[in-house]
C-alpha positions as CSV (number, residue, x, y, z in Angstrom):
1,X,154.9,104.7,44.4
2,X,155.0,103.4,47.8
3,X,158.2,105.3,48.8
4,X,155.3,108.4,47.8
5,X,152.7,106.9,49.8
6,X,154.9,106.5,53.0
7,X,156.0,110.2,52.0
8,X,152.1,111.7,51.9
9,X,151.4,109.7,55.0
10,X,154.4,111.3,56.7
11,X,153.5,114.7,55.8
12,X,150.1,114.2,57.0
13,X,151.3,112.7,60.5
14,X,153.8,115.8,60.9
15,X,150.5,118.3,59.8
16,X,148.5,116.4,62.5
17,X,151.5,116.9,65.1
18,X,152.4,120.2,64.3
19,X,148.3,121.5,64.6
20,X,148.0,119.3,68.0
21,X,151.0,121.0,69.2
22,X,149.6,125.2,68.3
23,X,146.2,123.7,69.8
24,X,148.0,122.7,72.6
25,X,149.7,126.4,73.3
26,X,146.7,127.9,72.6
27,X,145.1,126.2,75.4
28,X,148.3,126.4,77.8
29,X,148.2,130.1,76.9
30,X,144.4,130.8,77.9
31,X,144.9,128.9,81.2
32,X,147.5,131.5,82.0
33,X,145.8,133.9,81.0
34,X,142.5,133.4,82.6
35,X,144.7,132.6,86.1
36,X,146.5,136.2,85.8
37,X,142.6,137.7,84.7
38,X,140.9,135.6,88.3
39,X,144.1,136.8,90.2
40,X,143.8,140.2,89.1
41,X,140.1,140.5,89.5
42,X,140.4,138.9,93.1
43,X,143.5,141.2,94.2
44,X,141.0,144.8,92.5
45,X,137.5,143.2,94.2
46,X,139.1,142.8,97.6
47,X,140.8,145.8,97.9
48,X,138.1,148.3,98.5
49,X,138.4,151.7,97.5
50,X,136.8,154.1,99.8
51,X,135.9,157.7,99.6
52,X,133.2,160.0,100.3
53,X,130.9,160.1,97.7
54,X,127.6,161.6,96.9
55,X,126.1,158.2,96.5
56,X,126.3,154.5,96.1
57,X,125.0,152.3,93.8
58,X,123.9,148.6,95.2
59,X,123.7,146.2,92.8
60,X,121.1,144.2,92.8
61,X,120.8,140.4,93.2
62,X,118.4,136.9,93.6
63,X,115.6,137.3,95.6
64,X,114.5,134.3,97.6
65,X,110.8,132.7,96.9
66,X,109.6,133.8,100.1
67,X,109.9,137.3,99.0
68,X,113.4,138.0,100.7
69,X,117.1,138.9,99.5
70,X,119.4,136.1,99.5
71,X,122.2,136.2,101.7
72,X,124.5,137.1,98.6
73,X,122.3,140.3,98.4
74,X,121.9,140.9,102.0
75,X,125.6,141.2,102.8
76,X,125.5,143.8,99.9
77,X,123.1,145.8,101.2
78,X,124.3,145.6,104.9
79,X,127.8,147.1,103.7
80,X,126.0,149.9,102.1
81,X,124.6,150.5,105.7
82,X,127.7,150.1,107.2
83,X,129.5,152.4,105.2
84,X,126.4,154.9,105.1
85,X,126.2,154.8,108.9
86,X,129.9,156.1,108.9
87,X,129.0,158.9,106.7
88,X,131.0,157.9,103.2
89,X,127.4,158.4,101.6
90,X,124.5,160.4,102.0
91,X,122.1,158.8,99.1
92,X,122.1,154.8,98.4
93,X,120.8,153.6,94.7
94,X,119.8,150.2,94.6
95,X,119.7,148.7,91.1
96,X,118.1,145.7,89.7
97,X,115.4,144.1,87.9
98,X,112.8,141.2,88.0
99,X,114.2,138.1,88.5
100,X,112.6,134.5,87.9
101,X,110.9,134.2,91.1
102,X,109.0,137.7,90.0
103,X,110.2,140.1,92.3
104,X,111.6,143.9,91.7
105,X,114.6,143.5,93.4
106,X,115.2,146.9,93.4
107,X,112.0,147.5,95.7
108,X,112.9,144.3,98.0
109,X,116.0,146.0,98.5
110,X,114.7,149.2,99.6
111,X,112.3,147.6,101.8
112,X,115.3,146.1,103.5
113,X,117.0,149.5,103.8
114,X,113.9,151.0,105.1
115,X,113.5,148.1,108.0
116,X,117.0,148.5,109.2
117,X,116.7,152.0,109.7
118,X,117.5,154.1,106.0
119,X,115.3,156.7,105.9
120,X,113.2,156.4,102.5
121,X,113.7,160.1,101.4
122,X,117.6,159.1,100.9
123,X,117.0,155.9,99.1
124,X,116.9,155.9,95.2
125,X,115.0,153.1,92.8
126,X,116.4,151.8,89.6
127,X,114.1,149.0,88.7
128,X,115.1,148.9,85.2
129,X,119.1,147.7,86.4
130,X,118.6,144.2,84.6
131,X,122.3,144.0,84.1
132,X,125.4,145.7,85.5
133,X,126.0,147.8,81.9
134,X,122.0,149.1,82.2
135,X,122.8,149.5,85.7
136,X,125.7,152.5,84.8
137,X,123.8,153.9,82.6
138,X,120.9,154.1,84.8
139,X,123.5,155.0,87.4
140,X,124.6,157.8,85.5
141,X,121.4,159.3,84.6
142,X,120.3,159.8,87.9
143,X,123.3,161.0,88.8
144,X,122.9,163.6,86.4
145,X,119.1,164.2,87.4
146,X,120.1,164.6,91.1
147,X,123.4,166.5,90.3
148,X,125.8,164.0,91.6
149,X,129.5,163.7,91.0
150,X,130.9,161.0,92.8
151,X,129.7,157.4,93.0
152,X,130.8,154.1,94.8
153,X,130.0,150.6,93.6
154,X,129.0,148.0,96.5
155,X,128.9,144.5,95.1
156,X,130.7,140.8,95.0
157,X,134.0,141.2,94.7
158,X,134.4,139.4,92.0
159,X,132.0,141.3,90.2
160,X,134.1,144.9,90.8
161,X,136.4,144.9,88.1
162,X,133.3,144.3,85.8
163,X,131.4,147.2,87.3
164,X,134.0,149.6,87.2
165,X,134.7,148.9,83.3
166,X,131.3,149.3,82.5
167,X,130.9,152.7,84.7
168,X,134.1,153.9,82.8
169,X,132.2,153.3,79.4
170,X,129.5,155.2,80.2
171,X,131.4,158.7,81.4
172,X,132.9,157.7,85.0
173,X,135.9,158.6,85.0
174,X,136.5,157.2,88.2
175,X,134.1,154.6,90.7
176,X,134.9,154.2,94.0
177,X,134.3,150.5,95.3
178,X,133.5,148.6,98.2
179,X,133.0,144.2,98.1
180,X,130.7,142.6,100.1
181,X,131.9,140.0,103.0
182,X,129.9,137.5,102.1
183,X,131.9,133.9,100.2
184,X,130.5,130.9,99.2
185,X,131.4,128.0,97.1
186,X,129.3,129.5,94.1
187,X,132.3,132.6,94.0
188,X,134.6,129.7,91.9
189,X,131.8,129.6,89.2
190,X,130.9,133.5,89.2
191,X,134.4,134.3,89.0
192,X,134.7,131.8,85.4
193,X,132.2,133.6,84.3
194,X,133.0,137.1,85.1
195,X,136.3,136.1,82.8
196,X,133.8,135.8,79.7
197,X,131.9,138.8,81.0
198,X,134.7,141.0,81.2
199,X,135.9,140.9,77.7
200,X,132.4,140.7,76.1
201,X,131.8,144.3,78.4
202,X,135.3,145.2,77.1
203,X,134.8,144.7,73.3
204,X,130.9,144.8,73.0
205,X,129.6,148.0,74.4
């Protein structure tokens, strides 16, 4: 009997090891993986793809309490200048919704446009770009509505790779790019979640 007892507690220990160790490649596995995913994302968001396109889609982001766009948001919106001002664009979308502090971002971020010298008649609203999948698809049906072809995507760069996959899903067959120059401390927590937000656009829509 005990030589069965110290048998079944055996067993059990080796179980124990044997799970802890799978657990433990599991978990060395995913580290490696979500280091190539941040490396890849990094190496596509900084790498800006230019081209001359009909128009380019701003996505949108917070809105300070006092009414104006955060500097994450400004240094989006002043690469879309720069890059209209050399003539890759004629038309500038600016996408996004109503964020806690209660503002249409979309609107702040035409105003902005409008004060540094875009003239209103070539600035397009999507107030209903809530996130960057109803963005594309808000994207695209303007596009359609305004018989564009060709689009570019000015954003984070983290937040590129993300954008493009979800313009792919919804008939782009190809999205030009360009990433803000704006980096902060925050980029190391956006860019762990962009690796959940990537797969869930990947497999969920």
């Amino acid at each position: 009997m005990e030589v069965k007892k110290r048998t079944g507690e055996m067993d059990k220990l080796t179980k124990k090891g044997s799970i802890r160790k799978v657990a433990l490649r599991i978990l060395i596995l995913t580290i490696i993986w979500f280091m190539i995913h941040i490396l890849v994302i990094t190496i596509d968001g900084l790498n800006d793809e230019l081209g001359y396109v009909d128009v380019a889609v701003v996505l949108g982001n917070k809105i300070e309490e006092n009414g104006e766009p955060s500097n994450r948001l400004k240094s989006r919106l002043d690469k879309a200048i720069e890059l209209y001002e050399k003539n890759f664009f004629d038309y500038i979308i600016v996408s996004g919704g109503v964020g806690k502090e209660g503002f249409d971002e979309a609107a702040v971020m035409k105003e902005y446009l409008v004060n540094e010298g875009i003239a209103e008649e070539y600035i397009l609203v999507d107030s209903k770009g809530n996130n960057t999948m109803l963005t594309a698809e808000n994207t695209r049906s303007m596009m359609d509505e305004y018989e564009f072809d060709s689009v570019m995507i000015i954003t984070q760069f983290y937040h590129i790779s993300r954008c493009k996959l979800a313009f792919s899903k919804v008939g782009f067959e190809e999205a030009y790019s360009a990433h803000s120059q704006y980096y902060e401390l925050r980029d190391i927590y956006s860019m762990i979640r962009e690796f959940a937000g990537y797969y869930k656009y990947r497999f969920y829509y």
